[in-house]
SEMIVO-739163 format. One record per residue (C-alpha): chain; x, y negated, z. Coordinates in Angstrom, 1 decimal, m for minus. Layout:
BEGIN
<atom "A"; <X; Y; Z>>
...
// end
This chain:
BEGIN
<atom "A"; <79.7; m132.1; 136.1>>
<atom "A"; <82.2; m133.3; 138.3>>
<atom "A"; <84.7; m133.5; 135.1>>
<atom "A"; <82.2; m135.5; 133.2>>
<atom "A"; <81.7; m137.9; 136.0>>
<atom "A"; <85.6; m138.5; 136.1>>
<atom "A"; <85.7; m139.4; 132.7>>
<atom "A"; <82.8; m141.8; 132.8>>
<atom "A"; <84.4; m143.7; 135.8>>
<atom "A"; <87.5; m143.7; 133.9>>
<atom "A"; <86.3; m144.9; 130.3>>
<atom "A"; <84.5; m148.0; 132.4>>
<atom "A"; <87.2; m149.2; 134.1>>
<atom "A"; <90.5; m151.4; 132.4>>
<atom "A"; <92.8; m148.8; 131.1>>
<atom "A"; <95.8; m150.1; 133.1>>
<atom "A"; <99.2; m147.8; 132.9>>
<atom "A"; <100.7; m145.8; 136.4>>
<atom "A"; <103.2; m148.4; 136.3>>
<atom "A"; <100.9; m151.2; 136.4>>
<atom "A"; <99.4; m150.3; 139.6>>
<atom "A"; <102.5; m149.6; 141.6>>
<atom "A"; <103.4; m153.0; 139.9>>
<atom "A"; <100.4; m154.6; 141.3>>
<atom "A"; <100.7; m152.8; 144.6>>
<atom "A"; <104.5; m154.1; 145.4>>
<atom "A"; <105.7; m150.6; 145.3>>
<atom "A"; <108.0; m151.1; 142.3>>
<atom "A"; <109.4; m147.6; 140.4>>
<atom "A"; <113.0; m147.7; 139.8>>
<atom "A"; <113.9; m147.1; 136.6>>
<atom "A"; <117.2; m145.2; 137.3>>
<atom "A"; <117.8; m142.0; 139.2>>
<atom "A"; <120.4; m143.0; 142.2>>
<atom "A"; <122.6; m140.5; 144.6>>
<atom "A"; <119.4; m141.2; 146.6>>
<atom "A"; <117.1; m140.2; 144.8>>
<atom "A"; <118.8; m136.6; 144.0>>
<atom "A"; <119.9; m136.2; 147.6>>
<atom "A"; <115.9; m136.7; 148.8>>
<atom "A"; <114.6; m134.5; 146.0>>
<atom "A"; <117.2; m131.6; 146.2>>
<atom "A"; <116.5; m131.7; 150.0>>
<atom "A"; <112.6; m131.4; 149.2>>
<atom "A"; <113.0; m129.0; 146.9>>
<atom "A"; <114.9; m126.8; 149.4>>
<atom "A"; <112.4; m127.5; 152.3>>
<atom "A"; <109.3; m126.2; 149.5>>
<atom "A"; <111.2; m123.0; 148.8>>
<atom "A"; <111.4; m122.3; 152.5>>
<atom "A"; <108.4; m122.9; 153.4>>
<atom "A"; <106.4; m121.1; 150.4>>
<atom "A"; <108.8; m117.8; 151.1>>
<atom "A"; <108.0; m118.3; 155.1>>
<atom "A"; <104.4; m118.2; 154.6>>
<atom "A"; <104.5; m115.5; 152.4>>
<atom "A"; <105.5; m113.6; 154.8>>
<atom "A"; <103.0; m114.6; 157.9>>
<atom "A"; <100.6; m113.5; 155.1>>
<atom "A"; <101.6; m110.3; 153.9>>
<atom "A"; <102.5; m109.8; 157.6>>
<atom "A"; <99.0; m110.3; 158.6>>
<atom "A"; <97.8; m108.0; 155.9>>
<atom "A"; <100.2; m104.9; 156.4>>
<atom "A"; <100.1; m104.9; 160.4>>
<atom "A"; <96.6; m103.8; 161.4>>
<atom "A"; <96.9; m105.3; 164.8>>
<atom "A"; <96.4; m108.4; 163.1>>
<atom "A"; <93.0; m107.6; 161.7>>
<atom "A"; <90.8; m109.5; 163.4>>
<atom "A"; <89.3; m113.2; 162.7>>
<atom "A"; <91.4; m115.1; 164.4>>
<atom "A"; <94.6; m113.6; 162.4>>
<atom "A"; <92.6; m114.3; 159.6>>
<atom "A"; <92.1; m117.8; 159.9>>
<atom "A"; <95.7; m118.0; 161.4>>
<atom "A"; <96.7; m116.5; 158.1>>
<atom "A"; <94.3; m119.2; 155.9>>
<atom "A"; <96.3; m121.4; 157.5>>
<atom "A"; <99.1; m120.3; 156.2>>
<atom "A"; <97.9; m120.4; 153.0>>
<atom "A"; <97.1; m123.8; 153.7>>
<atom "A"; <101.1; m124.1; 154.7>>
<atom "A"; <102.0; m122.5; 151.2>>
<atom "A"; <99.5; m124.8; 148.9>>
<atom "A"; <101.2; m127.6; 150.5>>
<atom "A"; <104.6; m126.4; 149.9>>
<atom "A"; <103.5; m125.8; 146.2>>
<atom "A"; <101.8; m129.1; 146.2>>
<atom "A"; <105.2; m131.0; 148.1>>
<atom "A"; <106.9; m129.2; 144.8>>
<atom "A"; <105.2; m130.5; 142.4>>
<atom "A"; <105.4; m134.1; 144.5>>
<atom "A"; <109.3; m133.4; 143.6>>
<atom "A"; <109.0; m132.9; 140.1>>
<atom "A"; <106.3; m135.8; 139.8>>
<atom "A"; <108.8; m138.6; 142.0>>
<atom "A"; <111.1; m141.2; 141.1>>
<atom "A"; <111.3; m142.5; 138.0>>
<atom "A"; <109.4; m140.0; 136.6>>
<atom "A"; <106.3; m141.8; 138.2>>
<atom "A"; <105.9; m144.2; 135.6>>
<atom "A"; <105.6; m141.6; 132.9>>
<atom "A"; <102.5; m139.8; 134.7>>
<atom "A"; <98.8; m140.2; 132.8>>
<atom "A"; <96.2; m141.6; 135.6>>
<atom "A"; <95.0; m137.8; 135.6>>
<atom "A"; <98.2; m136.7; 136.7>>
<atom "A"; <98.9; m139.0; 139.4>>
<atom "A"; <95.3; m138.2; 140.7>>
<atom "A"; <96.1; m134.4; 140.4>>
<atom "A"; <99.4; m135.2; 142.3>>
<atom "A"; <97.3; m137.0; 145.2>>
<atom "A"; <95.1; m134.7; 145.0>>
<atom "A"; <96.8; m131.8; 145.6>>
<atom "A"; <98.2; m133.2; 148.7>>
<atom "A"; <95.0; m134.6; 150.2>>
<atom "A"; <93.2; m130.6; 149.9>>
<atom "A"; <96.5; m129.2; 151.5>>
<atom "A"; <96.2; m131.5; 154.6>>
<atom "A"; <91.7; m131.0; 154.5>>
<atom "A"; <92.6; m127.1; 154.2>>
<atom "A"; <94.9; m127.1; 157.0>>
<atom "A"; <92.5; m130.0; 159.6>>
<atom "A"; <89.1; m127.5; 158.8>>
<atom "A"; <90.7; m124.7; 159.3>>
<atom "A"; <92.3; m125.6; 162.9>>
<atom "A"; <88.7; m126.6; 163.4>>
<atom "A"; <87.1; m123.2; 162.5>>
<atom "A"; <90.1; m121.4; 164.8>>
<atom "A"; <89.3; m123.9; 167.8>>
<atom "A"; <85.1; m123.3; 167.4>>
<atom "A"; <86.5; m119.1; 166.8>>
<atom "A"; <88.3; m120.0; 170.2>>
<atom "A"; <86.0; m121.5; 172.1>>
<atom "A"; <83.4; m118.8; 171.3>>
<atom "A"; <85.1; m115.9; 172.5>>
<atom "A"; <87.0; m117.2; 175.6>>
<atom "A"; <84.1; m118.4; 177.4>>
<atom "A"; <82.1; m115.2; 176.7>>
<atom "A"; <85.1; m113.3; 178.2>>
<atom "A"; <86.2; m111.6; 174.8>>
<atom "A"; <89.8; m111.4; 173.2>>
<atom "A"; <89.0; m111.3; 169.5>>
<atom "A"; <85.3; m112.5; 167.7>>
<atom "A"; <82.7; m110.0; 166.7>>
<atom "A"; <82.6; m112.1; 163.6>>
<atom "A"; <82.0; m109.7; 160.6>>
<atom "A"; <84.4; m109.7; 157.7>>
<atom "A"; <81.8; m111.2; 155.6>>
<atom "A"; <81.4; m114.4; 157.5>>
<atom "A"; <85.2; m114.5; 157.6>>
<atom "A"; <85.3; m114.4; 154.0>>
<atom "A"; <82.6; m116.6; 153.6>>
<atom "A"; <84.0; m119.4; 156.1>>
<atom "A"; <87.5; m119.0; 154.5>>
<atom "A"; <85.5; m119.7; 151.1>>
<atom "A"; <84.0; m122.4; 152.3>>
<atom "A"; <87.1; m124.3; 153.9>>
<atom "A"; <88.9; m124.3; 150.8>>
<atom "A"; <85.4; m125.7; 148.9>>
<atom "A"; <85.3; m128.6; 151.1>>
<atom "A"; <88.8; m129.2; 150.7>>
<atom "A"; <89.3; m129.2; 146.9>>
<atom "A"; <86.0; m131.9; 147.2>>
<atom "A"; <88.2; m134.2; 149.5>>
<atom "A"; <90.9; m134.0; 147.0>>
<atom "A"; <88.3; m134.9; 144.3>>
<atom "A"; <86.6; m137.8; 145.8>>
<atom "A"; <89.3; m140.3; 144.8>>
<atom "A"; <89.5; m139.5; 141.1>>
<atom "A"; <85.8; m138.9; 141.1>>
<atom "A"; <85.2; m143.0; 141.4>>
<atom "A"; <86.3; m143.8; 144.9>>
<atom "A"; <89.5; m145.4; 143.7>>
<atom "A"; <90.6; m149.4; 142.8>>
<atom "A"; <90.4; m148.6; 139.1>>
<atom "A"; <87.7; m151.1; 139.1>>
<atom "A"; <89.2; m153.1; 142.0>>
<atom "A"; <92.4; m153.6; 141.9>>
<atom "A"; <92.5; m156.2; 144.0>>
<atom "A"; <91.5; m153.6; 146.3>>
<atom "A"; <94.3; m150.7; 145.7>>
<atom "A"; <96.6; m150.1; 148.9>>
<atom "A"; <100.4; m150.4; 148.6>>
<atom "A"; <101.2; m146.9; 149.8>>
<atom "A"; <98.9; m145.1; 147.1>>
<atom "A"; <98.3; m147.8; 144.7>>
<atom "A"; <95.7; m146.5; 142.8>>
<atom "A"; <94.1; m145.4; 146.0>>
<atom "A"; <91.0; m147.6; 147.7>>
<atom "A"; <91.8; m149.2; 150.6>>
<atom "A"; <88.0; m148.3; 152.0>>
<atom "A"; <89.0; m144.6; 151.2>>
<atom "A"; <92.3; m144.9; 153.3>>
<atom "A"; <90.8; m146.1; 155.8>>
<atom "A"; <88.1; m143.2; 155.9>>
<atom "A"; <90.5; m140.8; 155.2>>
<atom "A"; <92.8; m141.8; 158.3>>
<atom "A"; <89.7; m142.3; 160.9>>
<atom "A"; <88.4; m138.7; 160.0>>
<atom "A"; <91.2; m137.0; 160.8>>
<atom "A"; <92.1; m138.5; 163.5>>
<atom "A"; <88.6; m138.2; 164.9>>
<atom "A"; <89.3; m134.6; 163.9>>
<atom "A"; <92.5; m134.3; 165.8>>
<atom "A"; <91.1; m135.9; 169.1>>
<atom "A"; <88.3; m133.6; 168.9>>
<atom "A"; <90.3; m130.5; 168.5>>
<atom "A"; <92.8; m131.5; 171.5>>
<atom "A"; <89.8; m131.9; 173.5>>
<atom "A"; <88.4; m128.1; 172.6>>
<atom "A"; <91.6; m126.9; 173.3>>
<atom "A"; <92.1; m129.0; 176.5>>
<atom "A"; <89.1; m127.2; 177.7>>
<atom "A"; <89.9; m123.7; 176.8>>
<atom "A"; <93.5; m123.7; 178.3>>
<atom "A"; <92.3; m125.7; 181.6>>
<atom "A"; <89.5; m122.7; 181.6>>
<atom "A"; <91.6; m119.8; 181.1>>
<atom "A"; <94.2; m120.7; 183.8>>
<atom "A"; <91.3; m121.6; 186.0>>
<atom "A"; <90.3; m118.2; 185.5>>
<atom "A"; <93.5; m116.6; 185.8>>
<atom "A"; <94.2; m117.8; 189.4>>
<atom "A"; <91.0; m115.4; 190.2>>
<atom "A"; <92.4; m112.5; 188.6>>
<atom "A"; <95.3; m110.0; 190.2>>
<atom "A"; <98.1; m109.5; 188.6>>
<atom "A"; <97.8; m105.7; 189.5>>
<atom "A"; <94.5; m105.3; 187.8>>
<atom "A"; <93.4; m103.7; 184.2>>
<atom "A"; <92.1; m107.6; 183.2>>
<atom "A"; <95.9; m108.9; 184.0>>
<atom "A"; <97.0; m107.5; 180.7>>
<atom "A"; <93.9; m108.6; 179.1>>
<atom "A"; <94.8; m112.4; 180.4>>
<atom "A"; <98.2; m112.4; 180.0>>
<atom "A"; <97.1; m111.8; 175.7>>
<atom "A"; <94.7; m114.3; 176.0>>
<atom "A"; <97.4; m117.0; 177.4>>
<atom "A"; <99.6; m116.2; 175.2>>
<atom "A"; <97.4; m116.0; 172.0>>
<atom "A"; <96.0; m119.2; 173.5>>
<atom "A"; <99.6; m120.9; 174.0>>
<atom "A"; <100.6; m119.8; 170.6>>
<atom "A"; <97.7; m121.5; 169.1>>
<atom "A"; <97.7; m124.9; 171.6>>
<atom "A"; <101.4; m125.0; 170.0>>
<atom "A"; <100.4; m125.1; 166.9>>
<atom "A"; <98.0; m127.6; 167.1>>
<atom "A"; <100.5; m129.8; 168.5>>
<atom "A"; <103.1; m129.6; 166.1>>
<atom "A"; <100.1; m130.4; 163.3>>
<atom "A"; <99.3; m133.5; 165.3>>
<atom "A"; <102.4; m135.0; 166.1>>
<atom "A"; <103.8; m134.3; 162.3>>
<atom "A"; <100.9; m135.6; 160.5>>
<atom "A"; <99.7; m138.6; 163.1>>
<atom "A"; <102.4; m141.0; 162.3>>
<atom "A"; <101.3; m141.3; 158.2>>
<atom "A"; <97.7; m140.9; 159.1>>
<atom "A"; <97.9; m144.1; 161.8>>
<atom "A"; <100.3; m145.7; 158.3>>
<atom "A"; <97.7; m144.7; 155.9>>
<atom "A"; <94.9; m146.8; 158.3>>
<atom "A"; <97.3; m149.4; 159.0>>
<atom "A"; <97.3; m149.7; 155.0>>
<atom "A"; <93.6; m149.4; 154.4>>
<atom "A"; <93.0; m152.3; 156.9>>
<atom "A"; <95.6; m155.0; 154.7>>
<atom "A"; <98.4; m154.9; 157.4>>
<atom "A"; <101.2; m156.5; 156.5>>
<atom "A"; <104.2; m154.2; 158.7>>
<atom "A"; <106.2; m152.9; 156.3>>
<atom "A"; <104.2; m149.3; 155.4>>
<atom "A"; <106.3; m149.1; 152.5>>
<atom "A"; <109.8; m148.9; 154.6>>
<atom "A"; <108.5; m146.3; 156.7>>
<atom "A"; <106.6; m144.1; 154.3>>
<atom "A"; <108.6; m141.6; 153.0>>
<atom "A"; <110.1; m140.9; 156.7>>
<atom "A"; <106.5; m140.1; 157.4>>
<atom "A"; <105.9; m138.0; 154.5>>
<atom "A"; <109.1; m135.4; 155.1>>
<atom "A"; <107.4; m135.3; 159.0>>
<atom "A"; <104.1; m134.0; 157.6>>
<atom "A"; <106.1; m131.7; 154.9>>
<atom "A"; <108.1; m129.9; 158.2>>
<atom "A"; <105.0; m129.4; 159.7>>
<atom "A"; <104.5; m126.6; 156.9>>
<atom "A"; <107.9; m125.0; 157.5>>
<atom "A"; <107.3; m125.1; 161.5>>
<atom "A"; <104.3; m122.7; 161.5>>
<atom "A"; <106.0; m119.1; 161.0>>
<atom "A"; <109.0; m120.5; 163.5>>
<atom "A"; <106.2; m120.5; 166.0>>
<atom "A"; <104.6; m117.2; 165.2>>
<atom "A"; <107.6; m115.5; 165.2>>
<atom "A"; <109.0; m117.5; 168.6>>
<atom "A"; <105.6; m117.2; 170.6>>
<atom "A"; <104.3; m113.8; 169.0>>
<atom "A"; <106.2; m110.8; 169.6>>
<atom "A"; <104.3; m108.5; 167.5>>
<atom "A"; <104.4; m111.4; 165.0>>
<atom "A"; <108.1; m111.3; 165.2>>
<atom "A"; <108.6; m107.2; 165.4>>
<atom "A"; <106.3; m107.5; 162.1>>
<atom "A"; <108.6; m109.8; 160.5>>
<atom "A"; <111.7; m107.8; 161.0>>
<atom "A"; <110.4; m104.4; 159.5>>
<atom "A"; <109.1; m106.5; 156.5>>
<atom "A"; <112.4; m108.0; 155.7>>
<atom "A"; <113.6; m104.5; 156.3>>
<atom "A"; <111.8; m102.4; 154.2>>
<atom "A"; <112.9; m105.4; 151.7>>
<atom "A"; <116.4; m105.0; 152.5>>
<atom "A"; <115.9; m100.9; 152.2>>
<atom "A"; <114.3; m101.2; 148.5>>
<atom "A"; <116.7; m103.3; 147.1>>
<atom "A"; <118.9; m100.6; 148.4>>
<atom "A"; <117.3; m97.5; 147.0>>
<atom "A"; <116.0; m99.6; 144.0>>
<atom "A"; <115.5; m96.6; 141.4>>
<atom "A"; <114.9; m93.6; 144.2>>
<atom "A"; <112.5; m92.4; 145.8>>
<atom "A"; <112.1; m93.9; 149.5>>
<atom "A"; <110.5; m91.9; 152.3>>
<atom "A"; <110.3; m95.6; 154.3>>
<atom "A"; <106.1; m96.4; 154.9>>
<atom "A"; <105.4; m99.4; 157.1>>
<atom "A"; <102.4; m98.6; 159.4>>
<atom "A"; <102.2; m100.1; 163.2>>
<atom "A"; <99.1; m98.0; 163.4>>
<atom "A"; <101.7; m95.2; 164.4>>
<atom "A"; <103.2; m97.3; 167.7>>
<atom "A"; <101.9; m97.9; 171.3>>
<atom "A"; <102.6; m100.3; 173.6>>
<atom "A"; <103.1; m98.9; 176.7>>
<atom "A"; <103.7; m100.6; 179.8>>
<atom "A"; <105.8; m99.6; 182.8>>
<atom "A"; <105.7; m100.4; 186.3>>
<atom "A"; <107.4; m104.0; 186.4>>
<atom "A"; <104.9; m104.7; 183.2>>
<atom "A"; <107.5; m104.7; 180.2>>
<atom "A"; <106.5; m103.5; 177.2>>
<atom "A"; <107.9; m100.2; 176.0>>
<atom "A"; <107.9; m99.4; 172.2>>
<atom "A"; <107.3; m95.5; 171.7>>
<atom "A"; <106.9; m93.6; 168.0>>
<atom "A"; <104.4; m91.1; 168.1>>
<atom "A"; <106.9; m88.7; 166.5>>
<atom "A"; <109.2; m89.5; 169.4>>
<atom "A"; <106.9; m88.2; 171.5>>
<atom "A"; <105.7; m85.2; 169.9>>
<atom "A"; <109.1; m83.9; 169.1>>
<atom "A"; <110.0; m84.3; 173.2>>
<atom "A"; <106.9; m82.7; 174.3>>
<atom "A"; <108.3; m79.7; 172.1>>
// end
């Protein structure tokens, strides 16, 4: 349906080249590569690699440690699918750029948009879902949601429905096809009504999520002044602050990376003439760090996170070693405690340490 719709809008409107629109727009494509252009596209193409192999391993961390099964490690993890679509999608941004712009098909270039536009709607819901998942189980005094796997599932599902329609809408008829004296100058075959929706919903988003999270961190230290740190629940608060730190950090890194071309995409939908197009790319490598940032922060703020990390890239390390033997090496945190000592730092014991000294 939606396919059929797509083609109708299309066969209605002037069958106008790529190349035409970014003519029309002001945003001229060069015809020539230049030391530039390589330099900006090598660097890209690095920067994608990174952070595709980075949140491959938050995710397959996530999976193998289960510590980490619970909803909010879930979602945490969605988002870093979110992280690795958006390095896939930043790719294919590379290998679309430049002068090879002007050979694109109108389908492409939508796809290419489009791509982007679900990463970023993937990544916005699903900081909303973890700051709802949040809110719900501090204020009822709990450290991880009684949320069955099944509504996990079914909310991860659901995220990445709504965010492949937001990618749609533009090449589903909301575009300057038919307009063109409508079409922005930063996505030129882009509506300037649809910029302009696009910025003021995520940035309504982004206000209301600092707000929720405002609330919850001014309500956890509030009630961690009326806790003692020599009690059973100053273990349980000291998680929650930093689970709650780790994700506040997050959030701010998202906001402060992807702000600056959402306030340029509004400033574009809204005809203002201030130079968008000198500015724009800047903007565009901000929002494509804020991909690559997310497993520096998990493995700075969470120690498990980290620990996990490590014995991943070791057990790698180990079967590229013993690539054709037999390997006796099984990853499982099920068989470690966290124990704590007097002074409250965290002792790592194996169970099989501890049997073999009680012999």
């Amino acid at each position: 349906m939606a396919a059929a719709t797509t083609a109708a809008v299309f066969t209605s409107c002037p069958n106008y080249s790529v190349e035409f629109y970014y003519n029309n727009s002001g945003k001229f494509i060069s015809e020539k590569w230049h030391a530039k252009d390589y330099a900006v596209v090598s660097l890209g193409l690095i920067v994608c690699c990174f952070i595709i192999l980075m949140n491959i391993l938050v995710m397959v961390a996530i999976f193998m440690n289960r510590r980490f099964h619970y909803p909010i490690y879930y979602l945490l993890g969605n988002l870093a699918a979110a992280d690795l679509f958006a390095g896939v999608s930043y790719m294919h941004l590379m290998f679309h750029t430049g002068p090879w712009t002007a050979k694109l098909t109108v389908y492409q270039w939508f796809l290419r948009q489009g791509l982007i536009d679900t990463s970023l709607t993937a990544s916005v819901i699903n900081l909303m879902a973890i700051a709802l998942e949040r809110h719900q189980t501090i204020f009822t005094m709990q450290l991880h949601s009684k949320m069955t796997n099944m509504r996990v599932i079914l909310l991860i599902v659901g995220i990445w429905a709504i965010a492949v329609v937001m990618g749609l809408i533009p090449s589903m008829g909301w575009n300057c096809r038919c307009d063109i004296g409508n079409c922005s100058k930063m996505a030129p075959m882009y509506s300037r009504s649809y910029l302009v929706f696009w910025a003021v919903l995520n940035l309504l988003s982004f206000s209301v999520m600092v707000l929720v999270y405002t609330r919850i961190f001014l309500y956890v230290r509030h009630k961690s002044q009326r806790m003692s740190q020599h009690t059973v629940q100053s273990k349980h608060k000291e998680t929650v602050e930093n689970l709650m730190r780790t994700v506040f950090v997050i959030l701010g890194c998202f906001v402060v990376c992807w702000t600056p071309g959402l306030v340029l995409l509004l400033l574009d939908g809204v005809k203002c003439n201030c130079g968008v197009l000198k500015v724009e790319k800047f903007f565009l490598v901000l929002a494509e760090f804020n991909s690559m940032m997310n497993p520096i922060i998990y493995s700075y703020r969470d120690q498990d996170m980290r620990r996990t990390f490590k014995r991943i890239l070791c057990c790698l390390c180990l079967w590229r070693g013993q690539k054709g033997r037999h390997t006796d090496v099984h990853f499982n945190t099920l068989n470690q405690e966290v124990l704590t000592d007097s002074n409250g730092s965290e002792i790592t014991h194996h169970r099989e340490l501890r049997t073999n000294s009680r012999r």
